[in-house]
C-alpha positions in Angstrom: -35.3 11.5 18.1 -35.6 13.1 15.2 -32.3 15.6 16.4 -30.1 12.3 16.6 -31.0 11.1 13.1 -30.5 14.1 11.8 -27.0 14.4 13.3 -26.2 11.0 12.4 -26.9 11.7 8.8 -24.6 14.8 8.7 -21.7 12.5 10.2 -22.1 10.4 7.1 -22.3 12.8 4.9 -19.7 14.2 6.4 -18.2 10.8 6.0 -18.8 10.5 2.5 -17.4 13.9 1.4 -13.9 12.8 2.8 -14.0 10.3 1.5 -14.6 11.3 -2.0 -12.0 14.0 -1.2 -9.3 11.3 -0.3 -10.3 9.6 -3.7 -10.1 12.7 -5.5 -6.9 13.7 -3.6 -5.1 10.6 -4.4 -5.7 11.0 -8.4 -4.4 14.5 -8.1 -1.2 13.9 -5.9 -0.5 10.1 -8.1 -1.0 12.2 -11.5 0.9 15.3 -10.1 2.9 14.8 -6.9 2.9 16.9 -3.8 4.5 20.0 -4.8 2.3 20.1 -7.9 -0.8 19.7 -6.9 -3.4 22.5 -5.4 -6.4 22.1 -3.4 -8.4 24.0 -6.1 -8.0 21.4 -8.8 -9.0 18.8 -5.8 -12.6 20.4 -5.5 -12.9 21.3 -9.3 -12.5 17.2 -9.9 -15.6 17.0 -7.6 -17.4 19.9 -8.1 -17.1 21.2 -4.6 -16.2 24.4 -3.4 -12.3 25.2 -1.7 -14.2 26.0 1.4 -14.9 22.4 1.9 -11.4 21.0 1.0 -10.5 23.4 3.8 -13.5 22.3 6.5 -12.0 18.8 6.2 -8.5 19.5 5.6 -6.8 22.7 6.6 -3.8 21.8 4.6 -2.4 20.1 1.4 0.0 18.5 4.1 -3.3 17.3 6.3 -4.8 16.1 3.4 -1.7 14.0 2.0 -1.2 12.2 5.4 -5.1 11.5 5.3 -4.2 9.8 1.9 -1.5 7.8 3.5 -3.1 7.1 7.0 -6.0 5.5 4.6 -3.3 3.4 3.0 -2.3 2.0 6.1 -5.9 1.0 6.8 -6.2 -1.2 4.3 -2.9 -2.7 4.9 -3.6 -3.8 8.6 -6.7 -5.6 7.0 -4.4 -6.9 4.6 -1.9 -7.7 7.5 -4.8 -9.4 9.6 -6.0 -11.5 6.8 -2.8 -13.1 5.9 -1.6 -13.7 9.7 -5.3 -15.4 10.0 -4.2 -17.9 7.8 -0.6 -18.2 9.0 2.7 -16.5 7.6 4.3 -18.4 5.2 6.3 -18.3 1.8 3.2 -19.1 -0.1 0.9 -16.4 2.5 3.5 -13.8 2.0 3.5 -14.4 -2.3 -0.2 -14.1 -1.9 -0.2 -11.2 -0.2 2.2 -9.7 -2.4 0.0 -10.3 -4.8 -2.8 -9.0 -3.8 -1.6 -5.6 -2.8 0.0 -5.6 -6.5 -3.2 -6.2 -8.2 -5.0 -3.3 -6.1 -2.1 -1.3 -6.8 -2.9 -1.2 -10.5 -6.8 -0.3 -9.4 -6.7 1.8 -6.6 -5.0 5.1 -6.6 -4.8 5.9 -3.4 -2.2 3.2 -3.0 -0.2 4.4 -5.6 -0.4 8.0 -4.2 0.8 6.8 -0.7 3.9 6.0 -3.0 4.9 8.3 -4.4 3.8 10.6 -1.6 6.0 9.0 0.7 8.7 9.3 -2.0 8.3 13.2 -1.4 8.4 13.1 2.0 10.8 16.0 2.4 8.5 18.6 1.1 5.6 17.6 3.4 5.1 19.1 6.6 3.0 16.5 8.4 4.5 13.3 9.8 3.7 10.5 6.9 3.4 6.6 7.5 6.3 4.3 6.8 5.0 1.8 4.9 7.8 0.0 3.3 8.8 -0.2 6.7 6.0 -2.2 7.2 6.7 -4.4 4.5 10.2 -5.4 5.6 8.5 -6.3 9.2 5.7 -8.6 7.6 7.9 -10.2 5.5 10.8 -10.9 7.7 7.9 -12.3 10.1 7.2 -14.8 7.7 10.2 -15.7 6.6 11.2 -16.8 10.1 8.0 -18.8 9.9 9.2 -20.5 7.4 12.0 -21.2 9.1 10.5 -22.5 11.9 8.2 -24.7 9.8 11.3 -26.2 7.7 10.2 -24.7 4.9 13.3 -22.2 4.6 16.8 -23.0 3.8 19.0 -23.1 7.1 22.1 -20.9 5.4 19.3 -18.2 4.3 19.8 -14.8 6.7 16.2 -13.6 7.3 17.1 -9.8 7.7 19.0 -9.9 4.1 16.7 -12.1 2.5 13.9 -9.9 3.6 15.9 -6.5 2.5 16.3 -8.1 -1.2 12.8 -9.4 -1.6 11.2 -5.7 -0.5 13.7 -3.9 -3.0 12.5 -6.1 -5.5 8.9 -5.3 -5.3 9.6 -1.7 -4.9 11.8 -2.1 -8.1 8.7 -3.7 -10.1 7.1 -0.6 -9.3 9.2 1.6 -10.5 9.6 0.0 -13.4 6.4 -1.0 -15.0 5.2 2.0 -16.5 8.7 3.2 -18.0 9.2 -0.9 -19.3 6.0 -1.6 -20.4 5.3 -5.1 -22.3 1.6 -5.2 -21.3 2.5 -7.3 -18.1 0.6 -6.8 -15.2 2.2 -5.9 -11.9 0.8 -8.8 -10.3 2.5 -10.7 -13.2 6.1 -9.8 -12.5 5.4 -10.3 -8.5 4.8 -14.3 -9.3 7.8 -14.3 -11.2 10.0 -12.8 -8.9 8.4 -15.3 -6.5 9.4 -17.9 -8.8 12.9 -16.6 -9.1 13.3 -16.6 -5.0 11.8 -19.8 -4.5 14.8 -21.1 -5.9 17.2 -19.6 -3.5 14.3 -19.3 -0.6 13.0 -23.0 -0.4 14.5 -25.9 1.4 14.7 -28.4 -1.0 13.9 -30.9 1.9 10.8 -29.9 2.7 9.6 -26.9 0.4 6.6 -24.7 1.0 3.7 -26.0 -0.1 3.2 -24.0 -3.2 0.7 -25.0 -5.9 
């Protein structure tokens, strides 16, 4: 008995100093970039020695998919939550919305970025997530379809293309054309914008 709790209480410590790595990991590669950033400074920011970055992580390229693969955790949850409640114009907004805001609060998202930005100079396979993106929102824009709530003329596939590069443009702009608006901010008013062109004027989405 006393074996197994004491195993089970390595496996979450274990747990926990990944975790803390992954967190510290993301800071590093989001302030620094791949190329730029060493494993030293990773265990310096925690107070841990290389030796343990290593145990967990043989490699900076191991580690920087770890970051990623993390990302796409939370976006499946994200996913889930938002096909619970039905794809839609509005779902889709909101969901935009809420991966902006935890952009601006979590850094591993915004390592997964620009990590997968620097793809090329990483030697591990790396998620794709704005692949992702363009499937979950062409998947509700055909809902919308469906439901009436898109204009007829609209071509999903193009529609979808133009609304992703649009969100990946606010991100790439924000820092460098900074008024003191949030990134959730601009991501309701480029909603705003494509409603206009989006939204059958028949029926609408039922937006509040």
């Amino acid at each position: 008995m006393h074996e197994k709790q004491g195993m089970m209480k390595r496996a979450e410590q274990r747990a926990q100093t990944r975790q803390a790595l992954l967190e510290a990991a993301s800071l590093e590669f989001e302030a620094n970039g791949y190329a730029a950033t060493v494993l030293s400074d990773i265990s310096d920011r925690l107070g841990m020695t290389k030796g343990t970055v290593y145990f967990h992580f043989p490699t900076k390229a191991l580690l920087a998919q770890a970051v990623t693969v993390s990302w796409t955790v939370m976006w499946d949850e994200e996913i889930a939550a938002s096909r619970a409640r039905g794809l839609s114009l509005d779902e889709l907004e909101s969901l935009m919305i809420r991966i902006a805001e935890r952009f601006q609060s979590d850094a591993l998202i915004r390592a997964t970025i620009r990590l997968v930005r620097e793809r090329e100079l990483i030697e591990e396979e790396l998620p794709r997530p704005f692949d992702r993106w363009l499937e979950v929102t062409k998947e509700a824009l055909q809902a919308s379809r469906e439901s009436g709530a898109l204009r007829d003329d609209i071509d999903v596939d193009a529609a979808a293309w133009q609304i992703l590069a649009n969100l990946v443009g606010i991100q790439l702009l924000i820092d460098d054309l900074n008024d003191g608006r949030s990134i959730a901010d601009r991501v309701r008013e480029m909603w705003a914008v494509h409603r206009v062109t989006l939204a059958n004027p028949g029926r609408g989405a039922a937006h509040s």
